[in-house]
N, CA, C and O of each residue as an XYZ file, in Angstrom:
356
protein
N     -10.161     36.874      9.447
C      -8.941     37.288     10.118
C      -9.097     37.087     11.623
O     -10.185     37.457     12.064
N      -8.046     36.468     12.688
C      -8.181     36.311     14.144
C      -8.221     37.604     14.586
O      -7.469     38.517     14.246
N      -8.965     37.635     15.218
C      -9.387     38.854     16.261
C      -8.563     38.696     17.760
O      -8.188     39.620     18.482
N      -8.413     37.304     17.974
C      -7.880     37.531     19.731
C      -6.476     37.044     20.045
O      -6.195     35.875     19.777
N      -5.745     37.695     20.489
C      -4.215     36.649     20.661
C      -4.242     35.136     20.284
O      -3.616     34.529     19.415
N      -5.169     34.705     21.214
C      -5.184     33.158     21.332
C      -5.494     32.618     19.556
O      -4.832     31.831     18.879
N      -6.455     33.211     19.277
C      -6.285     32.748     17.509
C      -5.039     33.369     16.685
O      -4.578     32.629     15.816
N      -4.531     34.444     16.827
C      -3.606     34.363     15.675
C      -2.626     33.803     16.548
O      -1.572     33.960     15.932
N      -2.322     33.135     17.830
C      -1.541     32.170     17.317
C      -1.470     30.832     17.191
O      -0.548     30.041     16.995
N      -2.685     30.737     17.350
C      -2.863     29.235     17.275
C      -2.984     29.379     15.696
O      -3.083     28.231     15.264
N      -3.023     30.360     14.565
C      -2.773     30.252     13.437
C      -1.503     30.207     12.872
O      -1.365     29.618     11.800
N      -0.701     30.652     13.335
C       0.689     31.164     13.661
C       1.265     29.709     13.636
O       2.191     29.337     12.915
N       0.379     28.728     14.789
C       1.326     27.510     14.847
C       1.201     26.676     13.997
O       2.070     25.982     13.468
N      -0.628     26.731     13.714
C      -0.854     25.537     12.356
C      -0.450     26.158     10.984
O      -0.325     25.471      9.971
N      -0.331     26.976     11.008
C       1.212     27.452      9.900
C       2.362     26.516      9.952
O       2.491     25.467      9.321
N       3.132     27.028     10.753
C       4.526     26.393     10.850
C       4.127     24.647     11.060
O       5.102     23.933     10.826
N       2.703     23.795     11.510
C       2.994     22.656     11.559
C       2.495     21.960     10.338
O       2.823     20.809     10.050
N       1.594     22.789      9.548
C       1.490     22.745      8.404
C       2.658     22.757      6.766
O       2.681     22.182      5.678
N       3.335     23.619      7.384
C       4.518     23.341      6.463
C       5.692     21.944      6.919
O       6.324     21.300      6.081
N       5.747     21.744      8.261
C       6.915     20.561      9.113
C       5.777     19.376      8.361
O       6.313     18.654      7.520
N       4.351     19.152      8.594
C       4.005     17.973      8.045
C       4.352     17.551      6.219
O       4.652     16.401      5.901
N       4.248     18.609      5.261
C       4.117     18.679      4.310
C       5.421     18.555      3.782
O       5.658     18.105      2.662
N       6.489     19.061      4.800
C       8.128     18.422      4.381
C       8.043     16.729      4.942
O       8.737     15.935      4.307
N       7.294     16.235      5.992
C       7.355     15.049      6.219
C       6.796     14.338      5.443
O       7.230     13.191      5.341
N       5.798     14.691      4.729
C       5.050     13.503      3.694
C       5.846     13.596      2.295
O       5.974     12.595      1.589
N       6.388     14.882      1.926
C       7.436     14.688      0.890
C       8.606     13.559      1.199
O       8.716     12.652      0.374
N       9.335     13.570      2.152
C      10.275     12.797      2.171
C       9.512     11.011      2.232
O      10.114      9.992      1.895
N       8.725     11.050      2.518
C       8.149      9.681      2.765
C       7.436      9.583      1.351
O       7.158      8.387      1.265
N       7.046     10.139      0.335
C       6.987      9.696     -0.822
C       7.773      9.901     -1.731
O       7.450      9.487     -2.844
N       8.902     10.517     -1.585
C      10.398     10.468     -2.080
C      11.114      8.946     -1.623
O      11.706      8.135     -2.336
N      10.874      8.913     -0.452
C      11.489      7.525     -0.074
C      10.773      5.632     -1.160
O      11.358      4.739     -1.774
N       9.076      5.969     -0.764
C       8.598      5.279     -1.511
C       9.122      5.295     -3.110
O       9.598      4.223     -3.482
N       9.094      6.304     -4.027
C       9.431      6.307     -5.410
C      11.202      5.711     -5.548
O      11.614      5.183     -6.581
N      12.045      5.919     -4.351
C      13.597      5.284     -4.357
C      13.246      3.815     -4.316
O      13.850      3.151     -5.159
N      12.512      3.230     -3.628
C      12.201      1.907     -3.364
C      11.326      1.347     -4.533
O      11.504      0.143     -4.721
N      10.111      2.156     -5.644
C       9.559      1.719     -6.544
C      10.797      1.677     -7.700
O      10.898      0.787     -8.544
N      11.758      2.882     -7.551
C      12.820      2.939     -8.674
C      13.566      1.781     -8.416
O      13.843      1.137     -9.428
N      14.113      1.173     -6.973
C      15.068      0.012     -6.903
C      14.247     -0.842     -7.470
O      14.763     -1.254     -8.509
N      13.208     -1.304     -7.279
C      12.501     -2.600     -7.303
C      12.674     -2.988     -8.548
O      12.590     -4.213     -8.639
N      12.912     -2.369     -9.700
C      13.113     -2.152    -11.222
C      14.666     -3.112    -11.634
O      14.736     -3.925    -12.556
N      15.677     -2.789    -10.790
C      16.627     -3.320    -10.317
C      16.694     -4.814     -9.924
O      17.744     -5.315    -10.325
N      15.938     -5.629     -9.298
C      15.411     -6.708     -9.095
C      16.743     -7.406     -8.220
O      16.748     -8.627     -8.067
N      18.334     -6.211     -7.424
C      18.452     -6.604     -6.456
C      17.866     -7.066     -5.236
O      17.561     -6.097     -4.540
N      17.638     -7.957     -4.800
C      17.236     -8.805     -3.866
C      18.086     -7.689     -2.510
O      17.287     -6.966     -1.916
N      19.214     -7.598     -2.177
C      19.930     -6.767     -1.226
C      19.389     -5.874     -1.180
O      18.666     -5.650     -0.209
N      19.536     -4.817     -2.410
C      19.362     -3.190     -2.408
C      18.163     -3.293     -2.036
O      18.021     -2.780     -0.926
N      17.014     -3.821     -2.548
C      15.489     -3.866     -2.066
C      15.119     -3.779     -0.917
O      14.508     -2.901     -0.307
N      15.743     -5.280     -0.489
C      15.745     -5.045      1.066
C      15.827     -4.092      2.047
O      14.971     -3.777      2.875
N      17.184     -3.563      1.845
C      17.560     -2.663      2.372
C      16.863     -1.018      2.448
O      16.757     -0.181      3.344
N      16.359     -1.100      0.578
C      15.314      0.197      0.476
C      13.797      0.164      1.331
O      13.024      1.102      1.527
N      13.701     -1.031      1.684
C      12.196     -0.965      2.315
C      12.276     -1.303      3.459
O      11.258     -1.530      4.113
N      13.688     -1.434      4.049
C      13.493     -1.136      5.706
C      13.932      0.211      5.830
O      13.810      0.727      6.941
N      14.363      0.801      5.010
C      14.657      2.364      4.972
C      13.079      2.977      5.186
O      12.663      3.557      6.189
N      12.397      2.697      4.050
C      11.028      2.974      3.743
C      10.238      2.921      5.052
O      10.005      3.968      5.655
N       9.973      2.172      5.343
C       9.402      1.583      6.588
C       9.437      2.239      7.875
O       8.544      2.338      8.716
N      10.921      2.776      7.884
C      11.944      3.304      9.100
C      10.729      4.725      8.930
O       9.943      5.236      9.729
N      11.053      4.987      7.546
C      10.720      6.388      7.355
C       8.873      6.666      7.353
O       8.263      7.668      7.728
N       8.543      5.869      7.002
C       6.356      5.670      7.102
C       6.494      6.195      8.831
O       6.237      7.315      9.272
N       6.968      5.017      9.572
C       6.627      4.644     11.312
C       6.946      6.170     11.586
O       6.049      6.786     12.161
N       8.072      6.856     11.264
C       8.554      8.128     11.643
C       7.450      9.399     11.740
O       7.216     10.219     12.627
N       6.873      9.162     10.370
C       6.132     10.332      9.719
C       4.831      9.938     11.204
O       4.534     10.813     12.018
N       4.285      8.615     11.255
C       3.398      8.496     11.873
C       3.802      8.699     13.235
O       2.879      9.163     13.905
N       5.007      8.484     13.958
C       4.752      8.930     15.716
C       5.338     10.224     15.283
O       5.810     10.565     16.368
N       5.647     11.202     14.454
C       5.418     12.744     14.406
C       3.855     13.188     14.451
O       3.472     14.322     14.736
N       3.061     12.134     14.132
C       1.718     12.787     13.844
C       1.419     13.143     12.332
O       0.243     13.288     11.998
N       2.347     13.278     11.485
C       2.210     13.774     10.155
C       1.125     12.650      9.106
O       0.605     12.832      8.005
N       1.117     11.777      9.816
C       0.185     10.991      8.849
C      -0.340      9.735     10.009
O       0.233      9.176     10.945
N      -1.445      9.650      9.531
C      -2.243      8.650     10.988
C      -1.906      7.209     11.177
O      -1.403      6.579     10.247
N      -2.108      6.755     12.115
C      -1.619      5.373     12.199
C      -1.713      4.017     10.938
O      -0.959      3.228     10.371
N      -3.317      4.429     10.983
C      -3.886      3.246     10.027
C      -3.520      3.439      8.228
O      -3.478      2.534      7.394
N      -3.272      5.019      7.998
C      -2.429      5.256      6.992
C      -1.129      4.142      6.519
O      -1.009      3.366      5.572
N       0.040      4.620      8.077
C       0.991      4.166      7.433
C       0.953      2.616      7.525
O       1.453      1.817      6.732
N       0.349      2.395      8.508
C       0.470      0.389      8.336
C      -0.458      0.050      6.807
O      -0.018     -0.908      6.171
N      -1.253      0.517      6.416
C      -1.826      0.587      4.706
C      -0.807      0.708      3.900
O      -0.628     -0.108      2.996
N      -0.078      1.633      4.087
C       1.635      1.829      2.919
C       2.653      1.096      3.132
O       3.482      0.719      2.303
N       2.607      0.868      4.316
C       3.776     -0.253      4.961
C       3.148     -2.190      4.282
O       3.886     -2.991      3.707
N       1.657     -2.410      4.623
C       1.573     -3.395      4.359
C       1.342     -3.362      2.569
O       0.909     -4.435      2.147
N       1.460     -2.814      2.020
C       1.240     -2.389      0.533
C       2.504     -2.704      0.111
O       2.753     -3.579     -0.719
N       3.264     -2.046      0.634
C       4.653     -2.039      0.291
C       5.123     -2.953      0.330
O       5.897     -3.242     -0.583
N       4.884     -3.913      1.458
C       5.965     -5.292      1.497
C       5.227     -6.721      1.018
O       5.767     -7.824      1.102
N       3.917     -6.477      0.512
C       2.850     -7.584     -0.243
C       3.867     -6.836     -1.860
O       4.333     -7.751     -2.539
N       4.068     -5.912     -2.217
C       4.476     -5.612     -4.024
C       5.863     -5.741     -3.439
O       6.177     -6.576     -4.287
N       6.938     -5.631     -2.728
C       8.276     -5.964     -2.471
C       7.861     -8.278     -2.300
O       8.010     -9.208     -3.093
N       7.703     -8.249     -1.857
C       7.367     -9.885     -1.775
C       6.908    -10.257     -3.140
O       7.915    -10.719     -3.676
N       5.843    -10.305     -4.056
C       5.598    -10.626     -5.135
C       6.266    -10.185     -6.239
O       6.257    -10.821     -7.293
N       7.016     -8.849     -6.049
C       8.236     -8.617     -7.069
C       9.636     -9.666     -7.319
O       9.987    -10.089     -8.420
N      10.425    -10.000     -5.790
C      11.184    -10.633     -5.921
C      11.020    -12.423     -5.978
O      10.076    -13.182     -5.760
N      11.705    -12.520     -6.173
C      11.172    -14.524     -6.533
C      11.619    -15.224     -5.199
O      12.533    -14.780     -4.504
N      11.126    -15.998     -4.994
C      11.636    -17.106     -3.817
C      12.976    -17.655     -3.277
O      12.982    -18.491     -2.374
């Protein structure tokens, strides 16, 4: 248990940034599973469109801090090597 101001609230805060990250990585693998569900679809448009959504939403999570740089360019470049080999030429 914190004993001195300065710790309970610096617990206080990694609380509350602990829950803001954990809503940010939900929506960013909610976003990914909309874009694995389109891809099923094999619109060429909608795809598109779902993985610059996707993308929009990775870069986001990462200049919040919620997930580290080299993370999201790993999900980002993941994502658009299986979006590229899904759709045909």
């Amino acid at each position: 248990m914190a004993r001195h101001k300065s710790t309970e609230k610096r617990a206080r805060q990694d609380k509350k940034k602990a829950f803001y990250n954990k809503a940010i990585k939900s929506a960013v693998k909610t976003r990914i599973k909309t874009l694995l569900t389109t891809l099923e679809a094999k619109d060429k448009g909608a795809i598109n469109a779902e993985l610059k959504k996707t993308i929009s939403s990775i870069n986001r999570a990462a200049s919040k801090g919620a997930i580290q740089k080299g993370t999201a360019s790993r999900k980002i470049s993941n994502l658009t090597k299986l979006v590229n080999r899904t759709l045909p030429v």
